[in-house]
C-alpha positions in Angstrom: 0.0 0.0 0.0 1.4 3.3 -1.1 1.1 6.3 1.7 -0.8 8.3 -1.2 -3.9 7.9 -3.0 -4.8 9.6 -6.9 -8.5 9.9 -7.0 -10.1 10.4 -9.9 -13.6 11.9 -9.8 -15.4 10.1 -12.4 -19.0 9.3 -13.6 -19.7 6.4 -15.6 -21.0 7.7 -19.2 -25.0 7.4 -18.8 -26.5 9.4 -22.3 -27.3 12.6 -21.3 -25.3 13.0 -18.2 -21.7 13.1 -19.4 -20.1 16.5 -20.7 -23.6 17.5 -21.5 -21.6 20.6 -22.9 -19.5 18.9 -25.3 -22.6 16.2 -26.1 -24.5 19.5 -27.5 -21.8 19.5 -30.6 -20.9 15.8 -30.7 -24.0 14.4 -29.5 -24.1 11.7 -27.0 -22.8 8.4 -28.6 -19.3 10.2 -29.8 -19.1 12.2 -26.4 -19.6 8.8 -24.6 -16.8 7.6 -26.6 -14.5 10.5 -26.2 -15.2 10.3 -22.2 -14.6 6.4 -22.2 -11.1 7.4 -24.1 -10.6 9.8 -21.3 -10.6 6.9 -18.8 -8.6 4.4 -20.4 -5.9 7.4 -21.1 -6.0 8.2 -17.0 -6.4 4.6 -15.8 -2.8 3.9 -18.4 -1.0 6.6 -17.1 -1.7 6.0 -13.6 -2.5 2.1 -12.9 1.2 1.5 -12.4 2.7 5.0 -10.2 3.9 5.0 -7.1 0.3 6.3 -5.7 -2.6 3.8 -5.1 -5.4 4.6 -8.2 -8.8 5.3 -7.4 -11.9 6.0 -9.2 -14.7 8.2 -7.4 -17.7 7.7 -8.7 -21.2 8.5 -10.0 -24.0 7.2 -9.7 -23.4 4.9 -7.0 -25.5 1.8 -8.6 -22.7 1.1 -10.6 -20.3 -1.6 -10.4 -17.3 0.8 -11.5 -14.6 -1.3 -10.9 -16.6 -3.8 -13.3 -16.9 -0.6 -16.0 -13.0 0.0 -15.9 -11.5 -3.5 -16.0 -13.8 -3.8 -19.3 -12.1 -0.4 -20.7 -8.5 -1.5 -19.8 -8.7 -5.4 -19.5 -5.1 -5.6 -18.9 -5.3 -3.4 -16.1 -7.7 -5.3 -14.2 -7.5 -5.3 -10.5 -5.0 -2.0 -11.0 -7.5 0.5 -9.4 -10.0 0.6 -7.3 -13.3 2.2 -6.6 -15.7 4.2 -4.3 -19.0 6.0 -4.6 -19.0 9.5 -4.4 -21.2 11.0 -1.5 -22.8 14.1 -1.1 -25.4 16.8 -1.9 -23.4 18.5 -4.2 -20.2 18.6 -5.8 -18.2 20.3 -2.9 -19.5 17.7 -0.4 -18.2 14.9 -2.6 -14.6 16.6 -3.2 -14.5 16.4 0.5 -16.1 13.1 1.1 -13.0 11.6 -1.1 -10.5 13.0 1.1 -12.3 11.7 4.2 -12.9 8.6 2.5 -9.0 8.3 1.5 -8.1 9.2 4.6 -10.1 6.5 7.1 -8.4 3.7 4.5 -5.0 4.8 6.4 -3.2 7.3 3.4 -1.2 9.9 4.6 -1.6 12.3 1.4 -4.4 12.2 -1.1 -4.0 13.7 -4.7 -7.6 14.3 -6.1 -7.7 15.1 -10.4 -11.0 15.2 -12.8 -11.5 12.7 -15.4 -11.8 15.6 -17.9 -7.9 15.9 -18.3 -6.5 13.2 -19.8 -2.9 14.9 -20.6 -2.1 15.1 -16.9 1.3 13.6 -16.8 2.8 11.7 -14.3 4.8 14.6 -13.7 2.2 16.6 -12.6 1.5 14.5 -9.9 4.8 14.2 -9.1 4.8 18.1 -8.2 2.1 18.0 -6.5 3.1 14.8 -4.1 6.2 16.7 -3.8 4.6 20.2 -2.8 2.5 18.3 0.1 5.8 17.7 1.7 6.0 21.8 2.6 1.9 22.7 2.0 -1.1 21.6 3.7 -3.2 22.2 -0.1 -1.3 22.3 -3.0 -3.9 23.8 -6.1 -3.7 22.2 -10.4 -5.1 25.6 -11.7 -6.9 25.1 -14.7 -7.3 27.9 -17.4 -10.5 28.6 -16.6 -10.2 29.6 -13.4 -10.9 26.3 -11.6 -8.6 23.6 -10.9 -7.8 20.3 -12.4 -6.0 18.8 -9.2 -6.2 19.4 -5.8 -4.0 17.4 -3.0 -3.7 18.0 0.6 -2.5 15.5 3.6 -5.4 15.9 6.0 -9.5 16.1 4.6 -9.3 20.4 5.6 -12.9 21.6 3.8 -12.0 24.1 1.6 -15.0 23.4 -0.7 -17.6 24.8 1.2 -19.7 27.9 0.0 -17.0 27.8 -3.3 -19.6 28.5 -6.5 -17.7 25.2 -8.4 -17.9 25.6 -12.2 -17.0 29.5 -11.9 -14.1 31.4 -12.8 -13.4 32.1 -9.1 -12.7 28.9 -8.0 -9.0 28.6 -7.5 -9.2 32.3 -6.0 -11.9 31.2 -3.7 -10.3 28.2 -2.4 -6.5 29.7 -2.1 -8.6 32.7 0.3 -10.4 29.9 1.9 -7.3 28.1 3.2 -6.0 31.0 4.1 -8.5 31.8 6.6 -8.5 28.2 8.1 -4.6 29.0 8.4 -2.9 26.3 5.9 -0.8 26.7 3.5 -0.8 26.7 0.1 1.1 25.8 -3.3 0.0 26.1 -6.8 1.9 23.9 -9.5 2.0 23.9 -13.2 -1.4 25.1 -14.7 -3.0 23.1 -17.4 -6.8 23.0 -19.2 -9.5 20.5 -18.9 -12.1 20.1 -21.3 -15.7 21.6 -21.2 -16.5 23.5 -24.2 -15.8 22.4 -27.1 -13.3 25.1 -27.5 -11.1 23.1 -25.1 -11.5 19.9 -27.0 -10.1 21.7 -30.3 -7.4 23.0 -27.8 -6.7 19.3 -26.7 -6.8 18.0 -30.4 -4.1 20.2 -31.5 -2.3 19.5 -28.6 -2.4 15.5 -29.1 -1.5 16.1 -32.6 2.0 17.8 -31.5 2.2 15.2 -28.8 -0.3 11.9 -29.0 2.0 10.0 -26.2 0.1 12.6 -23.8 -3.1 10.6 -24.3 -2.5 8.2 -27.2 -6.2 6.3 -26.6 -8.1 10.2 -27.1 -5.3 11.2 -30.0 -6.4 7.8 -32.0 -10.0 8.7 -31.5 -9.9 12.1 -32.7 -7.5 11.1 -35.5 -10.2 8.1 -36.7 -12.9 11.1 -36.7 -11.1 14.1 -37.7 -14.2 15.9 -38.9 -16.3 15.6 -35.9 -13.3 17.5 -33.9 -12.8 20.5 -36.9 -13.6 24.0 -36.4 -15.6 24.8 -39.2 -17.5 21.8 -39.0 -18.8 22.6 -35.5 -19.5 26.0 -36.1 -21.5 24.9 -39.3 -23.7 21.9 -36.9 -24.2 23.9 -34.6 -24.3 27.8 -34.2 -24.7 28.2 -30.4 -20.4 26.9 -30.5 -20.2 30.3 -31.9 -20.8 31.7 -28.2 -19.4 28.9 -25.9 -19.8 31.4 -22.4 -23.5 31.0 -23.7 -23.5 27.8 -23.2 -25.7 25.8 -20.1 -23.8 24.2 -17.1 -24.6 20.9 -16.7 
């Protein structure tokens, strides 16, 4: 048993429910498919680090550990799984680190499933940063956060408006006032709009060892991941801010 857990806070693809934002452009069954690519992606890069892997999930009915060994079949028995728990999002961010914490881990590195380009390295700096900060902050472009770590389950989640670009601010003046200290690493995107997707594919197609799965998928489908194609299907990708939260 390693003396740090990666989480990753993960949903299992019901229609409908998964990156409802990006699911407006590609529609369900290729968004289902790009999220499933996500996972295997995450679940390869981190199966075999020196952190124990772990997939929060939603909804609870599901026999997640099932769902992943069936996306990466060589992999099986590599992770494991919990439920997420909670009213809302914030609740659940906390409930992993409580949860990590009463299985005996010292430190607990938490990342979404909506990255797959997080590198190993990434979590390196942040399992490295624990060792002189209490939270140690991912910021993401949008002014959220794409990992969050900390040794002990301190709420700093509480009364943050998630899915705003106030987040990292929030939750950096939040620790701050419960008196821990704070690190920020390297800042990286996730992928919400579908802006950030065509952000991701040109990434993958400088660099497809980043997430090789997700670069073959958007290679094999080239034109559901073009600009001009998405701003032709659909005209409400002209405004992405416009855009409903899921």
């Amino acid at each position: 048993m390693s003396d740090t857990a990666l989480v990753v806070m993960a949903r299992y693809p019901l229609p409908g429910t998964t990156k409802t934002r990006l699911a407006r452009t590609l529609g369900d069954k290729e968004t289902r498919k790009l999220y499933q690519a996500f996972l295997i992606d995450l679940a390869n890069h981190f199966a075999s680090t020196d952190c124990d892997l772990y997939w929060a999930y939603t909804p609870a009915a599901i026999d997640y550990t099932a769902f992943i060994d069936t996306l990466v079949p060589h992999l099986a028995g590599a992770s494991r799984s919990f439920p997420q728990q909670g009213t809302d999002f914030a609740a659940r961010l906390l409930h992993a680190f409580q949860w990590t914490r009463q299985q005996g881990y010292a430190s607990t590195i938490l990342i979404g499933s909506d990255s797959p380009h997080v590198t190993r390295e990434l979590v390196t700096q942040a399992r490295e940063a624990l060792q002189e900060a209490n939270v140690v902050l991912g910021p993401a472009d949008d002014g959220g956060y794409y990992l969050i770590a900390m040794r002990e389950p301190h709420d700093v989640f509480s009364d943050i408006p998630m899915s705003t670009s106030v987040v990292t601010a929030l939750t950096l003046a939040r620790a701050k006032g419960l008196g821990l200290t704070t690190r920020l690493i390297e800042p990286l995107f996730d992928v919400d709009e579908y802006t950030d997707l065509l952000r991701l594919a040109e990434l993958l197609r400088l660099n497809s060892a980043l997430a090789p799965v997700t670069a073959a998928l958007i290679a094999s489908q080239r034109s559901l991941y073009d600009h001009d194609s998405i701003h032709a299907c659909d005209p409400a990708a002209r405004h992405p801010a416009a855009l409903d939260l899921p």
